[in-house]
The first five atom37 places (N, CA, C, CB, O) and aatype in JSON, in Angstrom:
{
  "aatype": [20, 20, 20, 20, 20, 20, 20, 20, 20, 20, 20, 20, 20, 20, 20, 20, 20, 20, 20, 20, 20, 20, 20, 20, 20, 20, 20, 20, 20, 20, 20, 20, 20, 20, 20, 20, 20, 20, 20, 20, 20, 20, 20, 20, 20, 20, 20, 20, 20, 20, 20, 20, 20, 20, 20, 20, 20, 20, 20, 20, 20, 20, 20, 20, 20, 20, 20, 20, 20, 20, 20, 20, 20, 20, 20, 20, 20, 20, 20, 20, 20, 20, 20, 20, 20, 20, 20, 20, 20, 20, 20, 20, 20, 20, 20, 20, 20, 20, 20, 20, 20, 20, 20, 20, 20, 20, 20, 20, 20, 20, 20, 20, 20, 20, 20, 20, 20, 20, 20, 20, 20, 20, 20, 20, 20, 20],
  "atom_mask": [
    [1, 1, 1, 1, 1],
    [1, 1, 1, 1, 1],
    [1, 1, 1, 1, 1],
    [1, 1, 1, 1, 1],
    [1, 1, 1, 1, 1],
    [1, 1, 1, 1, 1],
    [1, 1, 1, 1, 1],
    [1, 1, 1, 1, 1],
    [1, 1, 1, 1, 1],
    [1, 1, 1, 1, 1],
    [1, 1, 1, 1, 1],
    [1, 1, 1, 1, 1],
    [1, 1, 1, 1, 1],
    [1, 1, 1, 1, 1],
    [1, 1, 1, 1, 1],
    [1, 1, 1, 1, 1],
    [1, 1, 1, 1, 1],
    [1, 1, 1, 1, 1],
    [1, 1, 1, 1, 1],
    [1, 1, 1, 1, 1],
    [1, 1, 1, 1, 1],
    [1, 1, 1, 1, 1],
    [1, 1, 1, 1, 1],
    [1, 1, 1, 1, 1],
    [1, 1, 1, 1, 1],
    [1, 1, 1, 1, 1],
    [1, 1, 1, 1, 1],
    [1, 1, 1, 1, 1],
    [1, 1, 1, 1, 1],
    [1, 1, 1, 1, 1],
    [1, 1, 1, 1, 1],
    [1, 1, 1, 1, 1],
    [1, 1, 1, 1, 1],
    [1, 1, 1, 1, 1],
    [1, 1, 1, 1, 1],
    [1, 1, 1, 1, 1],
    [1, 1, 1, 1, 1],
    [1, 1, 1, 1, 1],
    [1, 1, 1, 1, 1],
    [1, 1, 1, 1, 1],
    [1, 1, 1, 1, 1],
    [1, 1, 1, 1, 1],
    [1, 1, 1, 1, 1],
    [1, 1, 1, 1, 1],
    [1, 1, 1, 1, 1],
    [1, 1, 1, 1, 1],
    [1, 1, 1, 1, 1],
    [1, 1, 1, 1, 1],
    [1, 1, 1, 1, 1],
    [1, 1, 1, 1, 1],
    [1, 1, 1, 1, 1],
    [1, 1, 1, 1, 1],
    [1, 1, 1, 1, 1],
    [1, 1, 1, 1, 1],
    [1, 1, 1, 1, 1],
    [1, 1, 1, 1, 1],
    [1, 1, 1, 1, 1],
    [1, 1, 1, 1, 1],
    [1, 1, 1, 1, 1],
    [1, 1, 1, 1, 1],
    [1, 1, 1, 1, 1],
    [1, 1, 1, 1, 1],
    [1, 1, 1, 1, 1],
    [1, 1, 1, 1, 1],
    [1, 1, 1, 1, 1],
    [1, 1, 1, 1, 1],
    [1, 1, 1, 1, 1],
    [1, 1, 1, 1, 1],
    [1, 1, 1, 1, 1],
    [1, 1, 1, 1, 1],
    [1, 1, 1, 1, 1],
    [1, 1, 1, 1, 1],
    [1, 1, 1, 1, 1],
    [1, 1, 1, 1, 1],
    [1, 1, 1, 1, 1],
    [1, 1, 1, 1, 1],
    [1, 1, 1, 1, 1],
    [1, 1, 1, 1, 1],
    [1, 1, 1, 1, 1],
    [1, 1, 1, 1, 1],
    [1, 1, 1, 1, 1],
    [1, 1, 1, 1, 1],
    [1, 1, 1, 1, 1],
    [1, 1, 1, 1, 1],
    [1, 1, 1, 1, 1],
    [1, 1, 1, 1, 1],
    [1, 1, 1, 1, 1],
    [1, 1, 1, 1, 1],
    [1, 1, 1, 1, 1],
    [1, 1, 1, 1, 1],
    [1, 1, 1, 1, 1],
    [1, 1, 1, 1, 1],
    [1, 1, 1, 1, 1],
    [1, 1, 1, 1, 1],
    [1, 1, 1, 1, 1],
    [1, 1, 1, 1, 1],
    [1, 1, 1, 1, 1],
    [1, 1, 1, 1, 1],
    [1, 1, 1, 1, 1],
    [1, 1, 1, 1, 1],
    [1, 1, 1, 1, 1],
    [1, 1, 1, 1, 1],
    [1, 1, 1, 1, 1],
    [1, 1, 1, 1, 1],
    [1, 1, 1, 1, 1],
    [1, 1, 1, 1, 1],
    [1, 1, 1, 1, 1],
    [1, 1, 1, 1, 1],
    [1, 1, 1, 1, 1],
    [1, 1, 1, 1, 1],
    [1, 1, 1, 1, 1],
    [1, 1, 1, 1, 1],
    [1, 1, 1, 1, 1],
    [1, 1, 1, 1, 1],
    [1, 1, 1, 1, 1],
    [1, 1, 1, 1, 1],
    [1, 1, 1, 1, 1],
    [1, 1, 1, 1, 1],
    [1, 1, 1, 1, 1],
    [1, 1, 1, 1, 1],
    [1, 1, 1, 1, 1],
    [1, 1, 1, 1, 1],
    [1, 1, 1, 1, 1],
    [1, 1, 1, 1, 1],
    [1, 1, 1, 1, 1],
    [1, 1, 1, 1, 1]
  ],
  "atom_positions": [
    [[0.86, -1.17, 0.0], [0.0, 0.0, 0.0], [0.9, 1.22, 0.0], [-0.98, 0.0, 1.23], [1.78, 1.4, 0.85]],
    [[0.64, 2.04, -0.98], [1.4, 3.32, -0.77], [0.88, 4.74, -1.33], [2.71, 3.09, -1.38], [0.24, 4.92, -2.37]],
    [[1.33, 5.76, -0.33], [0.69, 6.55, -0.53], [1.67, 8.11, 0.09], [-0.67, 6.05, 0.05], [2.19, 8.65, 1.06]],
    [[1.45, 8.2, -1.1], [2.94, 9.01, -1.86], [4.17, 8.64, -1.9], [3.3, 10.18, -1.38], [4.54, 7.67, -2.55]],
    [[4.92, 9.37, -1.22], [6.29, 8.45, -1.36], [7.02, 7.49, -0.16], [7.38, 9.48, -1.72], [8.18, 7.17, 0.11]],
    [[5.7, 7.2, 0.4], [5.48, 6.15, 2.04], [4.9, 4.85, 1.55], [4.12, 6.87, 3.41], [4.18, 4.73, 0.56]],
    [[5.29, 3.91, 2.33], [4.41, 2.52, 2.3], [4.06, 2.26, 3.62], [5.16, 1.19, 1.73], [4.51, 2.85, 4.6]],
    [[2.91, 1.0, 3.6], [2.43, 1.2, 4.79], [3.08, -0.31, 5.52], [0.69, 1.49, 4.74], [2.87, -1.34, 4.88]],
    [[3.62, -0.38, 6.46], [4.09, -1.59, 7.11], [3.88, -1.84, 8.8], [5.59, -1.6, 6.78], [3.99, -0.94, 9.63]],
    [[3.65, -2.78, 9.0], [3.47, -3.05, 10.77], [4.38, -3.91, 11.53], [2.11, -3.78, 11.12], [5.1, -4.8, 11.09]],
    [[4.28, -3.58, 12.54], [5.47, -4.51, 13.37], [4.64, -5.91, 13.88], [6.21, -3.52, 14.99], [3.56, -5.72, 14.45]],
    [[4.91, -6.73, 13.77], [4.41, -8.15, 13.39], [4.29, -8.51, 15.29], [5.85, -9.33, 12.15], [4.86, -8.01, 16.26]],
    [[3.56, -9.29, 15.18], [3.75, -9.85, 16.56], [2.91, -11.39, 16.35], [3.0, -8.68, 17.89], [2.23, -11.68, 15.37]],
    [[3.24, -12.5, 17.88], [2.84, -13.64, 17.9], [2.99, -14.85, 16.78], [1.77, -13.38, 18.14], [2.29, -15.86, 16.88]],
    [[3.8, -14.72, 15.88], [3.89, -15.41, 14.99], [5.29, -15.29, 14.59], [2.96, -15.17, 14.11], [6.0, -14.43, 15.12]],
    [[5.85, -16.29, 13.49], [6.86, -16.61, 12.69], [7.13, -14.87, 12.28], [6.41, -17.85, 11.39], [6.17, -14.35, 11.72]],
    [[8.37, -13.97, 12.54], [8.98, -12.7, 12.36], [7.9, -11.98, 13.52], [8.99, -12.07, 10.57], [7.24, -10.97, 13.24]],
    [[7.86, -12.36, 14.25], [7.44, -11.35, 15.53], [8.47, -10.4, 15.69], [7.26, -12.1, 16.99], [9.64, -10.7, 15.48]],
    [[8.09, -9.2, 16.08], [9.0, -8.08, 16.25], [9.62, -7.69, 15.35], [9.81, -8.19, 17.03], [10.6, -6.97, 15.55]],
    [[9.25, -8.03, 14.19], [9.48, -7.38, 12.49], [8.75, -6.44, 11.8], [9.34, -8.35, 11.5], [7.61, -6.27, 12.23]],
    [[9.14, -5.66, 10.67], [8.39, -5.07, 10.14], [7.94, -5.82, 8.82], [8.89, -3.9, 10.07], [8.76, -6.43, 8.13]],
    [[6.16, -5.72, 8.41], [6.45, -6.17, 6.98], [4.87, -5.71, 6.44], [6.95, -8.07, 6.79], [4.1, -4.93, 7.0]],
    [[4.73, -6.23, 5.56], [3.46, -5.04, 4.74], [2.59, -5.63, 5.43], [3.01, -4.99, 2.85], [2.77, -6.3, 6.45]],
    [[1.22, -5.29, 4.68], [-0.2, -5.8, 5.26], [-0.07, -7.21, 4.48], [-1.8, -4.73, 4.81], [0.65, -7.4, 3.5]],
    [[-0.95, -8.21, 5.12], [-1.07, -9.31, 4.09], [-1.38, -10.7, 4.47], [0.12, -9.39, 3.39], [-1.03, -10.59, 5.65]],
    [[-1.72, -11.75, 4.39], [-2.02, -12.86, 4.94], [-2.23, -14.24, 3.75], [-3.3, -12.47, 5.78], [-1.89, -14.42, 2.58]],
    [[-2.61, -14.67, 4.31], [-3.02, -16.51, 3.49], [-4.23, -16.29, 2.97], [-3.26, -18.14, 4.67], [-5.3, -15.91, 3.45]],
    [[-3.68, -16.75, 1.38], [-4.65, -16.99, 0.37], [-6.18, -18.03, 1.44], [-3.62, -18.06, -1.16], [-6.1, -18.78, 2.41]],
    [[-7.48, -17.5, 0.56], [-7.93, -18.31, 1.23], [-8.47, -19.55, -0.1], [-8.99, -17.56, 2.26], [-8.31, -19.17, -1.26]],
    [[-8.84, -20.4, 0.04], [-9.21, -21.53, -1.13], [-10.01, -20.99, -1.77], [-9.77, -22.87, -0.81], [-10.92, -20.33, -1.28]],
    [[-9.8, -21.2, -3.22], [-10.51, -20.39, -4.45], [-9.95, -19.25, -4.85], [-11.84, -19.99, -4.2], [-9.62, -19.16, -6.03]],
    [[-9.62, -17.47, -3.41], [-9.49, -16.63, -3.45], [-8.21, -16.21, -4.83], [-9.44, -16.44, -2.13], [-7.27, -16.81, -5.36]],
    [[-8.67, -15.26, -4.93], [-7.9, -14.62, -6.42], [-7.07, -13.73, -5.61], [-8.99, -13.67, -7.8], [-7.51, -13.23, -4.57]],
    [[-5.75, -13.48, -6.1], [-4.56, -12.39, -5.16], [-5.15, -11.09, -5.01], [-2.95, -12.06, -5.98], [-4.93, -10.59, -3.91]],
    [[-5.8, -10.43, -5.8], [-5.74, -9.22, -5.59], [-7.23, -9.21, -4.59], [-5.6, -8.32, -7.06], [-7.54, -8.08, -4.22]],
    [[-7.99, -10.12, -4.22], [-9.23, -10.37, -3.54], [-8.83, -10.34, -2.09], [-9.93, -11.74, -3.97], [-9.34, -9.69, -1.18]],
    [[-7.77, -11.21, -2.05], [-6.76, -11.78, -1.1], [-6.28, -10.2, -0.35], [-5.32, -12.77, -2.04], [-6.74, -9.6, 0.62]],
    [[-5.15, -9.9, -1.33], [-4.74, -8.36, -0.65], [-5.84, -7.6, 0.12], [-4.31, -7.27, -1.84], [-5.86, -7.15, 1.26]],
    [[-6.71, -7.6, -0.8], [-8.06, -6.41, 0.03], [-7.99, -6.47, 1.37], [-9.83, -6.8, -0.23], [-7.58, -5.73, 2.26]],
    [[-8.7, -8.01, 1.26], [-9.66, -8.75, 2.54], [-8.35, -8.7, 3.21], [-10.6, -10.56, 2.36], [-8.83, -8.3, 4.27]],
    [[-7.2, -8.77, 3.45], [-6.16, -8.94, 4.16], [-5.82, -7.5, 5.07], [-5.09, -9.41, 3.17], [-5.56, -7.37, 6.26]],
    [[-5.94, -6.45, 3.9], [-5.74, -4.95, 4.15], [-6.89, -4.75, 5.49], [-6.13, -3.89, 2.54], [-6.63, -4.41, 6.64]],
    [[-8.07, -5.05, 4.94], [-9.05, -4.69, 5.7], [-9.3, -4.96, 6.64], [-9.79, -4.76, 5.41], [-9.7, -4.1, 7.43]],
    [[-9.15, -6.52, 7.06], [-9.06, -7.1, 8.21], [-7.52, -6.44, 8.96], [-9.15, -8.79, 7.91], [-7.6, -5.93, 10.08]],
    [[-6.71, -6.47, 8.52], [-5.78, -5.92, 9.31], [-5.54, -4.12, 9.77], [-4.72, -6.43, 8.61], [-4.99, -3.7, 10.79]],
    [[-6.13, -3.39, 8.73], [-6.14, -2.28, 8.95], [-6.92, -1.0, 8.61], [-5.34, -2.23, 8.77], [-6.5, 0.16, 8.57]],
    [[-8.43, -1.6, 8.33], [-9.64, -0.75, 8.36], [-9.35, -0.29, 6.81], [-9.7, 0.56, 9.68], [-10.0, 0.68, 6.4]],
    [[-8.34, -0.98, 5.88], [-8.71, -0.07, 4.94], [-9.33, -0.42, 3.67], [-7.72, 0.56, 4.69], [-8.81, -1.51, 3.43]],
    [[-10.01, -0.2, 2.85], [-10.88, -0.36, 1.71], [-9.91, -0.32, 0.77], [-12.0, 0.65, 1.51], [-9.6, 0.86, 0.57]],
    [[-9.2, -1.18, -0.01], [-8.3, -1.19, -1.29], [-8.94, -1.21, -2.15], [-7.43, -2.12, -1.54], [-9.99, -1.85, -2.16]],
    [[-8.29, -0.16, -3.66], [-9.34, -1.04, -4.95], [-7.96, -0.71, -5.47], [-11.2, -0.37, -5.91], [-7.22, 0.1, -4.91]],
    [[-7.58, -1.55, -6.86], [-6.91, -0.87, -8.27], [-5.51, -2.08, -7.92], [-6.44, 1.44, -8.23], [-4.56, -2.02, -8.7]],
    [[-5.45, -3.04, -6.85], [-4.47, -3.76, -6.71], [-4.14, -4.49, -8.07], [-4.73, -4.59, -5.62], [-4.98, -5.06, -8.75]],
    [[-2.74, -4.39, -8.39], [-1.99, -4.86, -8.89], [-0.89, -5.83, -8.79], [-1.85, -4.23, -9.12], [-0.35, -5.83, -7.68]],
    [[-0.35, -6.78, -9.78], [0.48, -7.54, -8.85], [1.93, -7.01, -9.03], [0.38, -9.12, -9.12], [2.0, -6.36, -10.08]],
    [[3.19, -7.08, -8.31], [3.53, -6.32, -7.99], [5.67, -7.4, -8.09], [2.4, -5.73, -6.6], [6.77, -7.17, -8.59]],
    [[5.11, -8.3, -7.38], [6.61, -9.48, -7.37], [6.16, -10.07, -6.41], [8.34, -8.99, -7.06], [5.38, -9.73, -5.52]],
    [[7.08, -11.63, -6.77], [6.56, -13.06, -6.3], [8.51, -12.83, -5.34], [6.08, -14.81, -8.12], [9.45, -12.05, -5.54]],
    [[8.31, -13.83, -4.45], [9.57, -14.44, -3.98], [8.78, -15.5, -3.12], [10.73, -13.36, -3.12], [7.65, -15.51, -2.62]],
    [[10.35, -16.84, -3.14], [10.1, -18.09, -2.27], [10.82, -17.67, -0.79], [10.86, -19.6, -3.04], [11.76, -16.89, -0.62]],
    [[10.55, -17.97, -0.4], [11.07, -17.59, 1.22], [10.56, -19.08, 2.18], [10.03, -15.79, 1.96], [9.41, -19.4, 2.48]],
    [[11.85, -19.8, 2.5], [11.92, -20.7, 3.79], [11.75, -20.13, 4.93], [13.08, -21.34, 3.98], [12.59, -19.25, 4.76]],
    [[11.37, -19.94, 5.89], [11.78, -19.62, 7.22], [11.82, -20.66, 7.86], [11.07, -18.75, 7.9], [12.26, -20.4, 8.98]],
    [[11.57, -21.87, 7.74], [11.99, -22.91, 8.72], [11.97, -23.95, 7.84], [11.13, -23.13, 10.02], [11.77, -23.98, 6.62]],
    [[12.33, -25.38, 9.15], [12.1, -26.61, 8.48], [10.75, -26.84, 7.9], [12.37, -27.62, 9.35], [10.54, -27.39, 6.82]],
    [[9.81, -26.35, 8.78], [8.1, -26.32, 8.64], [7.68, -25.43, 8.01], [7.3, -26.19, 9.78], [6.52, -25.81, 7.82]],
    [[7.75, -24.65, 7.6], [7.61, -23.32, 7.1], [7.94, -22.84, 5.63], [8.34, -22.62, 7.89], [8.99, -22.2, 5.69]],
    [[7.6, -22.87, 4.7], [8.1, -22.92, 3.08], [6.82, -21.91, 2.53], [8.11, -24.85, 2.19], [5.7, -22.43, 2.54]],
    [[6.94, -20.58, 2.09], [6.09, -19.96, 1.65], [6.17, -19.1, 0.39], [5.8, -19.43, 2.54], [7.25, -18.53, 0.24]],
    [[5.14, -18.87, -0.66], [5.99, -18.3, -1.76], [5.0, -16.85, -1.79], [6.09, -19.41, -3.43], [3.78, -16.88, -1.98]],
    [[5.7, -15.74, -1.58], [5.11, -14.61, -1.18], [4.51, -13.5, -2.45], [6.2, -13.98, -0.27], [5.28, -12.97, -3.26]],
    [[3.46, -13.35, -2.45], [2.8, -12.6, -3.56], [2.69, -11.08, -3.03], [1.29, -13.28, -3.94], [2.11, -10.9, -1.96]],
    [[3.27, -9.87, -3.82], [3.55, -8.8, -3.71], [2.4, -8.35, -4.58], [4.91, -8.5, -3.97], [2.34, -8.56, -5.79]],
    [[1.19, -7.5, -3.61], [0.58, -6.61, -4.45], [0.63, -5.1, -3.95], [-0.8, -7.07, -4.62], [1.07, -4.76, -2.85]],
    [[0.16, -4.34, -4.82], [0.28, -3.01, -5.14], [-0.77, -2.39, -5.1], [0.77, -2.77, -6.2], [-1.71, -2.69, -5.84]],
    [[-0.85, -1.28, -4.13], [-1.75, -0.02, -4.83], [-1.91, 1.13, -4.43], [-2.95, -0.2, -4.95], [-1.84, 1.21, -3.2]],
    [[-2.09, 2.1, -4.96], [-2.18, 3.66, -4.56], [-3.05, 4.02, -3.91], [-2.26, 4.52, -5.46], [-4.1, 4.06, -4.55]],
    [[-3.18, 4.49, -2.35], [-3.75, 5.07, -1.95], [-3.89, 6.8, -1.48], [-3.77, 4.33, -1.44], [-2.89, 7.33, -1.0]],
    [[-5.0, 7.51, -1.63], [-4.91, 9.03, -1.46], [-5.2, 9.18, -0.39], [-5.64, 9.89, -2.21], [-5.55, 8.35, 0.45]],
    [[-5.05, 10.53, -0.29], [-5.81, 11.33, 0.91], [-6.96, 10.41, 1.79], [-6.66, 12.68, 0.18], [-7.87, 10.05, 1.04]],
    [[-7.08, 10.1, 2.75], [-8.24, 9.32, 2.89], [-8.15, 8.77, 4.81], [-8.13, 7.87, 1.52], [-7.67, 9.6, 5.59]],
    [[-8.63, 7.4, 5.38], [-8.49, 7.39, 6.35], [-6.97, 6.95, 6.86], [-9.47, 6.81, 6.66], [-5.99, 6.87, 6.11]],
    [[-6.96, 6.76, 7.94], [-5.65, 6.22, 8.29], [-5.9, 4.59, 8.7], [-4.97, 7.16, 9.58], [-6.94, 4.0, 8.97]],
    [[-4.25, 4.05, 8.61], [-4.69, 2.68, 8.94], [-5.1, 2.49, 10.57], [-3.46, 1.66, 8.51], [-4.67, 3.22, 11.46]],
    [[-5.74, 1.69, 10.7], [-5.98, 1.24, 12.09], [-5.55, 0.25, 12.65], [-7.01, 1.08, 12.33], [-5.31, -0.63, 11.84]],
    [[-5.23, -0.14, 14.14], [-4.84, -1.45, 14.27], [-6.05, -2.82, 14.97], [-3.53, -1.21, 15.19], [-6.45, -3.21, 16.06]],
    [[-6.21, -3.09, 13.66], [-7.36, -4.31, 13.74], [-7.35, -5.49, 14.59], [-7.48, -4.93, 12.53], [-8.36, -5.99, 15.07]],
    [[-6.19, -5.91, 14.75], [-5.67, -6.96, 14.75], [-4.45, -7.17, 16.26], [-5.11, -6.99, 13.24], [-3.53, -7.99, 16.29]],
    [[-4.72, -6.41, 17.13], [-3.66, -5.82, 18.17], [-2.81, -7.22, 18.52], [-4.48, -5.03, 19.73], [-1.59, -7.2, 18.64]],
    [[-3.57, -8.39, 18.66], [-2.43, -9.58, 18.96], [-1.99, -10.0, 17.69], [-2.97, -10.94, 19.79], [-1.54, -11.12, 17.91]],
    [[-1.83, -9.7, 16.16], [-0.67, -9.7, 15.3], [-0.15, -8.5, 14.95], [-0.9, -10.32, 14.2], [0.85, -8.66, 14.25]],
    [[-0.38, -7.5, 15.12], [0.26, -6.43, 15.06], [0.3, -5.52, 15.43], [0.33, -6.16, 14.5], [-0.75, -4.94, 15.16]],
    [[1.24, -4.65, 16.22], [1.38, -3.58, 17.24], [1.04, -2.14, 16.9], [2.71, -3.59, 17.68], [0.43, -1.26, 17.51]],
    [[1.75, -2.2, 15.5], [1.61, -0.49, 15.17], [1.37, -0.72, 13.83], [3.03, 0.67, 15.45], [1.14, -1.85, 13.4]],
    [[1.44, 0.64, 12.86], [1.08, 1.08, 11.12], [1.51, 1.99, 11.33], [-0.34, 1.22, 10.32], [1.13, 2.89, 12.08]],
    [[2.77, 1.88, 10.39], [3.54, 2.93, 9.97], [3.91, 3.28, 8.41], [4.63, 2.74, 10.64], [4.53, 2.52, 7.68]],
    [[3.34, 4.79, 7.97], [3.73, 5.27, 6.64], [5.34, 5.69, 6.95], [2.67, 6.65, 6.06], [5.71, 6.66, 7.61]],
    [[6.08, 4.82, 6.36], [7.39, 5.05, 5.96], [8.46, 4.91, 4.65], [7.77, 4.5, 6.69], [8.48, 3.77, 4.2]],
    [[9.24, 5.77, 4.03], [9.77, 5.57, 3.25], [10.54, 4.45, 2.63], [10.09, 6.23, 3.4], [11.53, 4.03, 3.23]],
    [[10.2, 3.93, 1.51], [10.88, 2.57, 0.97], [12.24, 2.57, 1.6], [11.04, 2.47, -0.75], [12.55, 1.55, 2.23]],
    [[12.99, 3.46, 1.53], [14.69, 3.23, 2.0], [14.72, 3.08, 3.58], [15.82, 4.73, 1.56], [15.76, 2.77, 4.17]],
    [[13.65, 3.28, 4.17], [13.81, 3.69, 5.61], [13.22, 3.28, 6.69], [13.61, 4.74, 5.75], [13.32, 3.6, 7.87]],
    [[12.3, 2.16, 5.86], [11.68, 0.29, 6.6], [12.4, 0.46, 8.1], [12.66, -1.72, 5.48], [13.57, 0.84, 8.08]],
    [[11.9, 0.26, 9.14], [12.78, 0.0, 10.42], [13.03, -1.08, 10.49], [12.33, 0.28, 11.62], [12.72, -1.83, 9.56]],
    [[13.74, -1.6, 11.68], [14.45, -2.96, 11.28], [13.78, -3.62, 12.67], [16.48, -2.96, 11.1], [12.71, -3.23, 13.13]],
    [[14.51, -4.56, 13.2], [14.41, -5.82, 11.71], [12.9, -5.82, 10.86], [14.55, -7.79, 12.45], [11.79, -5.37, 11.16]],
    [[13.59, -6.82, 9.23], [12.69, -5.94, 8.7], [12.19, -8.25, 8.28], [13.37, -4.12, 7.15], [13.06, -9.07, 8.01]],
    [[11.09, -8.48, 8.36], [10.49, -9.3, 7.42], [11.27, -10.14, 6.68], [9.82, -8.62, 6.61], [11.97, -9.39, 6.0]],
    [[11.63, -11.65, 6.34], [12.48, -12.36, 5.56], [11.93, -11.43, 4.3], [12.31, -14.15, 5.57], [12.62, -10.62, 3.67]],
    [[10.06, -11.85, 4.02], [9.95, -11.42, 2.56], [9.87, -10.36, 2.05], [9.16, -11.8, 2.04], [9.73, -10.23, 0.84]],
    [[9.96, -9.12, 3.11], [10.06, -7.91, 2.59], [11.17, -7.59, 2.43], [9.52, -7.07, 3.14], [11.66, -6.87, 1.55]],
    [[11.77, -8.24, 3.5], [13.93, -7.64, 3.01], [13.96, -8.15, 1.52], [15.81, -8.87, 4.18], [14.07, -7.38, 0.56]],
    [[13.88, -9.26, 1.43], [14.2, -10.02, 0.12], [13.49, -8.96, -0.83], [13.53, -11.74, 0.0], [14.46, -8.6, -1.5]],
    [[12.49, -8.28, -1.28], [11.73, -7.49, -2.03], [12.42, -6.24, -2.25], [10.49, -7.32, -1.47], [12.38, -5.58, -3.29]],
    [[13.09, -5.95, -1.09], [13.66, -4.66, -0.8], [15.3, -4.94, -1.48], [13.56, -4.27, 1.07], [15.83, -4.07, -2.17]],
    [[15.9, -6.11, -1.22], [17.39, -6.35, -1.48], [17.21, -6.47, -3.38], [18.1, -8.09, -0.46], [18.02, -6.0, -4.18]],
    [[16.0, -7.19, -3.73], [15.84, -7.24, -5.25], [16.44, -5.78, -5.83], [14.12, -7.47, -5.67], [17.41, -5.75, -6.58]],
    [[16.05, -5.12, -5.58], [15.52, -3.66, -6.41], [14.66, -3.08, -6.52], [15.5, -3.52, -7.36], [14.7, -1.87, -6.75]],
    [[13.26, -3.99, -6.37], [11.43, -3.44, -6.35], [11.62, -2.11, -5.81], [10.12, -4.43, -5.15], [12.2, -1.9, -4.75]],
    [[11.09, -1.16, -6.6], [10.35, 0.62, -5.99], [8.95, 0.03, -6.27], [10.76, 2.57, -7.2], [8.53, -0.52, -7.29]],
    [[8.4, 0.28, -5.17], [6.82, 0.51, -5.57], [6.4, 1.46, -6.24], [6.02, 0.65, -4.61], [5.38, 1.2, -6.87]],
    [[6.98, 2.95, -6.41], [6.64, 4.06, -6.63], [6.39, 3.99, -8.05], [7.51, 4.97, -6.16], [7.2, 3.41, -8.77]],
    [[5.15, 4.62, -8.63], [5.09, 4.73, -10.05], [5.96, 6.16, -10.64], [3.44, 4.77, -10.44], [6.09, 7.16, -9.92]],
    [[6.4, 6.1, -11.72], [6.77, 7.36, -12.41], [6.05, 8.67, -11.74], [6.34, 7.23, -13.98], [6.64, 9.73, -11.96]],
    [[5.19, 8.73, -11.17], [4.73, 10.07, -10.97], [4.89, 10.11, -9.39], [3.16, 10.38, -11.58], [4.65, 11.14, -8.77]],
    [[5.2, 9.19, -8.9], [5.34, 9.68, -7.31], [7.03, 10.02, -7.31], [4.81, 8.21, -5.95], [7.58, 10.43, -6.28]]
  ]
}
């Protein structure tokens, strides 16, 4: 999610990268289409109404022996509008608009990896 030259990321809690930062986002649900997925994920986690998602970059990411996940990166512009909320207080602590270069740390296996690629979210006009 981004909105201007900020993205929106939370510090993770109770789960696999607790005390990390990493976007909004969760598990496909059966049937669900990615960009359906992103919404319902956004929303449940942070009050917000997405439309115009795009897809954005894929990466595989291990975090454990048990654990094998292949992470779908979507996209979209948000304006002027509400702020995120925290929906979800036992997975995530805070929502923070912060600059792509300037993610706090520690940051997410699959968002570092997104971030170490090269990915700008930013379109030509931001």
């Amino acid at each position: 999610v981004v909105r201007g030259d900020r993205v929106l990321v939370g510090k993770r809690l109770g789960s696999h990268g607790a005390g990390e930062y990493a976007l909004p986002g969760g598990h496909l649900e059966f049937g669900e289409g990615w960009a359906d997925c992103a919404a319902r994920e956004a929303l449940e986690e942070t009050g917000l109404q997405l439309e115009g998602l795009e897809f954005a970059a894929v990466n595989n990411n291990v975090m454990s022996e048990k654990h094998h996940y292949i992470t779908i990166f979507m996209r979209c512009e948000l304006g002027d509008g509400p702020e995120p909320r925290t929906m979800e207080p036992h997975k995530c602590e805070e929502w923070l608009w912060v600059k792509w270069d300037e993610i706090p740390k520690p940051v997410f296996m699959p968002l570092a990896k997104l971030v170490a690629s090269g990915y700008r979210p930013f379109s030509a006009a931001a």
